[in-house]
N, C-alpha and C positions, 0 to 999 in steps of 0.2 A: 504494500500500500504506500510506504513513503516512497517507494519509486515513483508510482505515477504519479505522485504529490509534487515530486522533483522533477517530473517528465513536464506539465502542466506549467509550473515557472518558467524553466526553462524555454518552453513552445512561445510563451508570453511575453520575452522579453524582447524588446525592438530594439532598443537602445545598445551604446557599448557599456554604461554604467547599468542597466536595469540586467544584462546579459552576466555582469559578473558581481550585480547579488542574486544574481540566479544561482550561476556557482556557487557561489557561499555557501546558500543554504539549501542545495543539494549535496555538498558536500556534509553537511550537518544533518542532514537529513541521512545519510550513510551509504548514498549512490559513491561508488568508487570513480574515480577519477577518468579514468580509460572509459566506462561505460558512458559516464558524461562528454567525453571526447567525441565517441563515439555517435552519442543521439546529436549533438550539434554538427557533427560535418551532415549525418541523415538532414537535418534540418534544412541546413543551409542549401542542400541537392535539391529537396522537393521544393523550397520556396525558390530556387532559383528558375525550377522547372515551370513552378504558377505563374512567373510573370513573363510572359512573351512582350510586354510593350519597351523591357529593358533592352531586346537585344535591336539591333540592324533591321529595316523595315526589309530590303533588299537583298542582307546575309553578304554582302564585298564589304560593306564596312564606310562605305559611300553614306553620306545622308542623303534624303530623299529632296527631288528638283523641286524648287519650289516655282510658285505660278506667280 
């Protein structure tokens, strides 16, 4: 149960300071450090996957002609 207590903060934090008293207190909470590693890079994959409007409209890396 304190895992997904830990999983939950974790998931919640947007911020670099909100992200490392995440840490904190999943670490207090007794998630091991590697597992917390671990859920954050997961993290940061699927959220990178939800936003399409971050990447290249194009995919060359060009911005888009404007009118």
């Amino acid at each position: 149960m304190a895992n997904e207590i830990a999983k939950l903060l974790l998931e919640h934090a947007e911020t670099f300071l909100d992200r490392a008293q995440a840490v904190e207190a999943a670490l207090s909470l007794g998630m091991p450090l590697s597992e917390i590693e671990t859920y954050l890079d997961w993290l940061d994959q699927t959220r990178s996957l939800r936003r399409p409007e971050d990447k290249p409209n194009s995919g060359n890396g060009q911005r888009p002609a404007e009118d």
